[in-house]
Every structure is written in C-alpha cells, then in structure tokens.
BALOBA-1460 file (C-alpha; in Angstrom, 3 decimals):
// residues 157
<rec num="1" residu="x" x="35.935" y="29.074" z="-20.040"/>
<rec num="2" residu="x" x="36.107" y="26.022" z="-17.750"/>
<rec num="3" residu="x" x="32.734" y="24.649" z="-19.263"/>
<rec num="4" residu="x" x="34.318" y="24.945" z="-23.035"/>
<rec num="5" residu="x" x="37.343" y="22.633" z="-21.956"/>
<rec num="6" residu="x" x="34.943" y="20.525" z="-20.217"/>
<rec num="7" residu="x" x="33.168" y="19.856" z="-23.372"/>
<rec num="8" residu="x" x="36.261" y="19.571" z="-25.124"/>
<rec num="9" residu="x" x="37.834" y="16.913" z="-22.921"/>
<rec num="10" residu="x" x="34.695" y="15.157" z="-22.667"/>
<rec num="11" residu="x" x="34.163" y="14.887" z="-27.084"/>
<rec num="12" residu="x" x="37.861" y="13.973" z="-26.929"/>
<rec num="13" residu="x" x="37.461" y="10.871" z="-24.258"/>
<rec num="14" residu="x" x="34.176" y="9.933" z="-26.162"/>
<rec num="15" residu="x" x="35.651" y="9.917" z="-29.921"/>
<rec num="16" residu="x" x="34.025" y="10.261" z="-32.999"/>
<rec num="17" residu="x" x="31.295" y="7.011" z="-32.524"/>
<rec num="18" residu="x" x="32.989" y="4.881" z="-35.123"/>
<rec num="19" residu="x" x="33.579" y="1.505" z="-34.373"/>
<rec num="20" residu="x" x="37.281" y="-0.283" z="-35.691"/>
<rec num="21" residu="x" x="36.857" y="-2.657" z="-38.916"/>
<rec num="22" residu="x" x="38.464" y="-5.157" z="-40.984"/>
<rec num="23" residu="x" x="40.677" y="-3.833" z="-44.174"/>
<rec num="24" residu="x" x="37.991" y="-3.099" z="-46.840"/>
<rec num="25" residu="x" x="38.991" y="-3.772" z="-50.375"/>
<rec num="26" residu="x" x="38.472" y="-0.922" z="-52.481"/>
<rec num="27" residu="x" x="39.265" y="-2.192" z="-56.017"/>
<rec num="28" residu="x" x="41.810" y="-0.892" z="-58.098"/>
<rec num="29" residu="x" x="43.753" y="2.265" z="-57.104"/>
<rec num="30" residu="x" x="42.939" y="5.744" z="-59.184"/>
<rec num="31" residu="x" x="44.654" y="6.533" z="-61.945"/>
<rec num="32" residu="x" x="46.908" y="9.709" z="-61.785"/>
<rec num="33" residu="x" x="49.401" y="12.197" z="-63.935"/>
<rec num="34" residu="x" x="51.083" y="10.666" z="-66.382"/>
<rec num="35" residu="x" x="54.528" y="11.321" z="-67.343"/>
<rec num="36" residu="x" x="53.768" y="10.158" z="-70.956"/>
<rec num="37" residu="x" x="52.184" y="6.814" z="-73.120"/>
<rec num="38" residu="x" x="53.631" y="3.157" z="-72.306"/>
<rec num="39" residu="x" x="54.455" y="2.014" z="-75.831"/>
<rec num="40" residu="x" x="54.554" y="-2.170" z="-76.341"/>
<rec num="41" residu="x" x="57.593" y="-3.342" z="-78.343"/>
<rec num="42" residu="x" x="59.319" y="-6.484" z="-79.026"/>
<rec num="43" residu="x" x="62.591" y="-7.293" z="-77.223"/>
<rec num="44" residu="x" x="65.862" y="-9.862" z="-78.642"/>
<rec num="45" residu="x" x="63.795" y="-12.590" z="-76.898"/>
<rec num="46" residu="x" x="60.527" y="-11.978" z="-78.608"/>
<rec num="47" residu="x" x="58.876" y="-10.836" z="-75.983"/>
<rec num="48" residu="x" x="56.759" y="-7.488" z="-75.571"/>
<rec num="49" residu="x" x="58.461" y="-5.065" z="-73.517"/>
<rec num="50" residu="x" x="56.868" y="-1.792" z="-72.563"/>
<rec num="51" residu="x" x="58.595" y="1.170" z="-73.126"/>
<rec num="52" residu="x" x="57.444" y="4.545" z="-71.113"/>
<rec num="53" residu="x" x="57.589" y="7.086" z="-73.936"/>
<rec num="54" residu="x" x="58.121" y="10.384" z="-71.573"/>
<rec num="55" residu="x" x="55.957" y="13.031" z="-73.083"/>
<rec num="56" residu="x" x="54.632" y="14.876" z="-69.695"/>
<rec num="57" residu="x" x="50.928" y="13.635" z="-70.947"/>
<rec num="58" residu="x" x="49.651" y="10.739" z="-70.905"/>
<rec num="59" residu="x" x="47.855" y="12.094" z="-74.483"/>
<rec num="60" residu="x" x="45.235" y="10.006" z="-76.484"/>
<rec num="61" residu="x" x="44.992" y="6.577" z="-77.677"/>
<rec num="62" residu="x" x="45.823" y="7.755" z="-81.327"/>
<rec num="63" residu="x" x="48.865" y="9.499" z="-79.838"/>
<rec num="64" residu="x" x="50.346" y="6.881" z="-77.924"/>
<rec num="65" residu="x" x="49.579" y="4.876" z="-81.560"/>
<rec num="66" residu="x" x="51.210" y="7.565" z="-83.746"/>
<rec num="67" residu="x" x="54.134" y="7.124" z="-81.377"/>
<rec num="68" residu="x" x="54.192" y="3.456" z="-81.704"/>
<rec num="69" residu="x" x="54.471" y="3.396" z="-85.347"/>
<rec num="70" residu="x" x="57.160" y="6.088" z="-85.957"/>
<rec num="71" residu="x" x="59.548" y="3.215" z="-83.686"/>
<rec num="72" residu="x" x="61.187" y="1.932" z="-80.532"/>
<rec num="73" residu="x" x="63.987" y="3.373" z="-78.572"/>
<rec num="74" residu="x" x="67.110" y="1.894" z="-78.181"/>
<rec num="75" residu="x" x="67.457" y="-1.982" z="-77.280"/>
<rec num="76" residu="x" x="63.524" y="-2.810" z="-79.100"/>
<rec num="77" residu="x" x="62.321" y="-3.691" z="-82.052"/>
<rec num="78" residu="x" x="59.024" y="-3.021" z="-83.489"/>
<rec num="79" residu="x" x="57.269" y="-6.176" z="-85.817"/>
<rec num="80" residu="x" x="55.204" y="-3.116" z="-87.379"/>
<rec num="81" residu="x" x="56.227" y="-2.385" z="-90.966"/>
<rec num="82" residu="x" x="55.270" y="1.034" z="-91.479"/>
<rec num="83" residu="x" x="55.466" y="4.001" z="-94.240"/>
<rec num="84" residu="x" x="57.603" y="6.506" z="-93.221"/>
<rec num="85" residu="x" x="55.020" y="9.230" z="-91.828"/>
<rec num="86" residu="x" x="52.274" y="7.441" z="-91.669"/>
<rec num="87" residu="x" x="51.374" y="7.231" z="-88.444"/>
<rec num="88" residu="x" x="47.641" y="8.594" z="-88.092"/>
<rec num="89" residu="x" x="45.123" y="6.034" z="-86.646"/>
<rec num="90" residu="x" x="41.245" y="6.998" z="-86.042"/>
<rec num="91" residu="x" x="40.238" y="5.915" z="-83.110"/>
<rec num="92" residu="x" x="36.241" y="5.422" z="-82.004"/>
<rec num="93" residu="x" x="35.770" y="4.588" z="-78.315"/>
<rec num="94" residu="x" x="32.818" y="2.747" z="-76.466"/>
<rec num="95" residu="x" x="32.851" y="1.281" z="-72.798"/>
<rec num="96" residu="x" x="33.245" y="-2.119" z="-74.430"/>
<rec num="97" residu="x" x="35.161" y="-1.633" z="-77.770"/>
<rec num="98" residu="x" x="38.080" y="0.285" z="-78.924"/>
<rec num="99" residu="x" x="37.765" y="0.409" z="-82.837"/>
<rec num="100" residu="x" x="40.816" y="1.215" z="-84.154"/>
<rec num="101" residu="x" x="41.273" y="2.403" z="-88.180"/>
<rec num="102" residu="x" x="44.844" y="1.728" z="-88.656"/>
<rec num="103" residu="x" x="47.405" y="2.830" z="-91.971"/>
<rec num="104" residu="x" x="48.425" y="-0.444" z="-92.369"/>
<rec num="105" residu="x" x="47.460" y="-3.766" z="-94.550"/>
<rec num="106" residu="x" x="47.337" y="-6.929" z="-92.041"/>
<rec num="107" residu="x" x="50.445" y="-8.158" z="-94.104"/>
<rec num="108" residu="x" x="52.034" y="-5.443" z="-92.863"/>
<rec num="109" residu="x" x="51.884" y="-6.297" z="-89.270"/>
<rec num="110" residu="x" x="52.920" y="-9.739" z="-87.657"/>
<rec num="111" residu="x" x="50.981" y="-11.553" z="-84.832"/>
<rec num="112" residu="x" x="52.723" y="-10.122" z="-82.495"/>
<rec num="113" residu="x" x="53.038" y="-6.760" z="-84.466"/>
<rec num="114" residu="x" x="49.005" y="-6.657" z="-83.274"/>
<rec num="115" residu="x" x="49.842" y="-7.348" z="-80.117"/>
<rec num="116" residu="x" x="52.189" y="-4.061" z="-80.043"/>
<rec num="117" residu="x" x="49.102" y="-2.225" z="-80.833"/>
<rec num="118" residu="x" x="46.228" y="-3.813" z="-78.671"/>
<rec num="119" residu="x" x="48.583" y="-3.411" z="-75.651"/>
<rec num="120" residu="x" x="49.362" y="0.035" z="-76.647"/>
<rec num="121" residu="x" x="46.035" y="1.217" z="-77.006"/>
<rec num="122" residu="x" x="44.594" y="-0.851" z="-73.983"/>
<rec num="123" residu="x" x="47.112" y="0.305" z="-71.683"/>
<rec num="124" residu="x" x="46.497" y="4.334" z="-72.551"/>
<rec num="125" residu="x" x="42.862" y="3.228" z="-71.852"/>
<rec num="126" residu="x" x="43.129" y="1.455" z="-68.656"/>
<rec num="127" residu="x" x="45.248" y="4.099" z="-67.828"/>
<rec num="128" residu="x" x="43.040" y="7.142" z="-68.255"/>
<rec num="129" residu="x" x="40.121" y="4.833" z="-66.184"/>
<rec num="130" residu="x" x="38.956" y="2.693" z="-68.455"/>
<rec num="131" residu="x" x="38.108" y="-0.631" z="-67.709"/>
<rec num="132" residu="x" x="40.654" y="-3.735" z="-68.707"/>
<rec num="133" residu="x" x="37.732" y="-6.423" z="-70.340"/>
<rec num="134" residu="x" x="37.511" y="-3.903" z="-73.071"/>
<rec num="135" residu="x" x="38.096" y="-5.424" z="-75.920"/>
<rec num="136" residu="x" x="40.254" y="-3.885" z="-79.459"/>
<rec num="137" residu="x" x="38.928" y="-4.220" z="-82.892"/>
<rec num="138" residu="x" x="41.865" y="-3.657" z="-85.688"/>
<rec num="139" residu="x" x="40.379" y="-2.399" z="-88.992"/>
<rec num="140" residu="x" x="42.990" y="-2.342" z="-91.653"/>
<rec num="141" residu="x" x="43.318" y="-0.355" z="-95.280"/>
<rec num="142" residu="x" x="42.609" y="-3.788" z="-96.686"/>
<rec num="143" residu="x" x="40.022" y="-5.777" z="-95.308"/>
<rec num="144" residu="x" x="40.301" y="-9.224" z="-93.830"/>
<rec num="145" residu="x" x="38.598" y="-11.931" z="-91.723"/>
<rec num="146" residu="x" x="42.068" y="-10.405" z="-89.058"/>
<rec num="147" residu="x" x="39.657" y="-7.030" z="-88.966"/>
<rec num="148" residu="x" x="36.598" y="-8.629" z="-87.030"/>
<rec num="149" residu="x" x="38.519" y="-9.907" z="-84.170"/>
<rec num="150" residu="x" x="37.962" y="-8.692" z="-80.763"/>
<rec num="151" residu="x" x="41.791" y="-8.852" z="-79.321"/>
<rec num="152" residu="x" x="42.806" y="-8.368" z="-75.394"/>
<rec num="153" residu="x" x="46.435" y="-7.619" z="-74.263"/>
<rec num="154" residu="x" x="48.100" y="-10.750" z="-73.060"/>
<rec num="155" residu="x" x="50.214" y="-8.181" z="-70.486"/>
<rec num="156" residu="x" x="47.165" y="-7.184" z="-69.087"/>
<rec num="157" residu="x" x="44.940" y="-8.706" z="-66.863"/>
C-alpha cells in the first residue's frame, strides 16, 4: 500500500509533462442554442436595428425570412412592402452564396429594405456556423440588373 502512494505522490510532484504557454487564439467562439432568429429592421433614425424574434429555434434561413416579412415588433419599422401572406422565400445554400428567391418585385423593397434581408439571412447563417464572407444573391419575381448583385451585411463583419 505504501508503494501505491509512493507512486502517487511521486506522478503528482512530477505533473503531467506540459510545459506553460502564451494565450493561443482560437478564432471565433462556437455557435450554440438559439432562443430564436435575429430579425434586421429599421429604427426612427434609419438605422437597422436587430430584433431577437424568440421562437426557442434558431429555425432556417427561410424562416427567419418568413418572419421578417410578416413585420417588426413594437418601436421598428420594416422598408419591406409586402402582400399580406406572402411570406415564402426559397432559399439555395452554397459555402460561398446564399441565393435567395424572394415574393417581392425590387420596387417593392427600398435600399435599405435589402439590407433587412441580407442581414437577416446572413446572420441565421453565421449563426448556425457559417462563415461571414458569404455573400447574398436577391432574385426577385421581376427581374432586374438589382438580382445579380452579390450583397454583404453592413452589421456584420
């Protein structure tokens, strides 16, 4: 029995062999549960303003985009004229490119009405682990020169 605490004390003094470093930087931190979709609206100063929309999911891209287009909660505004229940948006997904197939003409949707969406569907992406240089691609029911843009999220880095 004496020999086993022996050996015990003697790993203990000894330690595991690993030598102290410097702080290593790991790159961004995991992404977890949600609590729902972070929705991009427009606040009194004309500014986007995201708005957690609690769901207990953080649910698809077309999701958090259905949400967007049915409206903001209280003290937003959206710059998204939409039908009333027509919210469905197909959604095709590469590494690089987030094609989006949206129920709306581009005159229905103002500069910054785009913006609502590309941050929308950029942050559900960067949020379930995709990467943030990927880049949105708005295809609407009538097609424009607006449609072959490749759009980032000024919010997000």
């Amino acid at each position: 029995m004496r020999r086993i605490w022996l050996t015990a004390l003697a790993v203990m003094v000894a330690g595991c062999g690993i030598q102290p470093s410097e702080v290593i930087d790991a790159g961004q931190a995991p992404t977890g549960v949600a609590s729902g979709a972070t929705l991009y609206f427009v606040d009194a100063d004309d500014r986007l303003r995201p708005q957690l929309r609690r769901t207990d999911h953080l649910g698809t891209i077309a999701e958090a985009l259905a949400w967007l287009l049915t409206g903001p909660g209280e003290d937003l505004r959206t710059q998204i004229t939409t039908t009333e229940g027509v919210t469905r948006v197909f959604v095709e997904t590469t590494p690089d490119l987030i094609d989006l197939r949206l129920p709306l003409a581009a005159y229905e949707v103002t500069p910054l009405g785009i913006d609502q969406i590309v941050c929308t569907a950029l942050g559900v992406w960067v949020q379930s682990g995709g990467s943030r240089t990927t880049k949105v691609r708005l295809g609407f029911t009538l097609a424009t020169p607006e449609s072959a843009k490749l759009r980032t999220c000024p919010l997000i880095e």
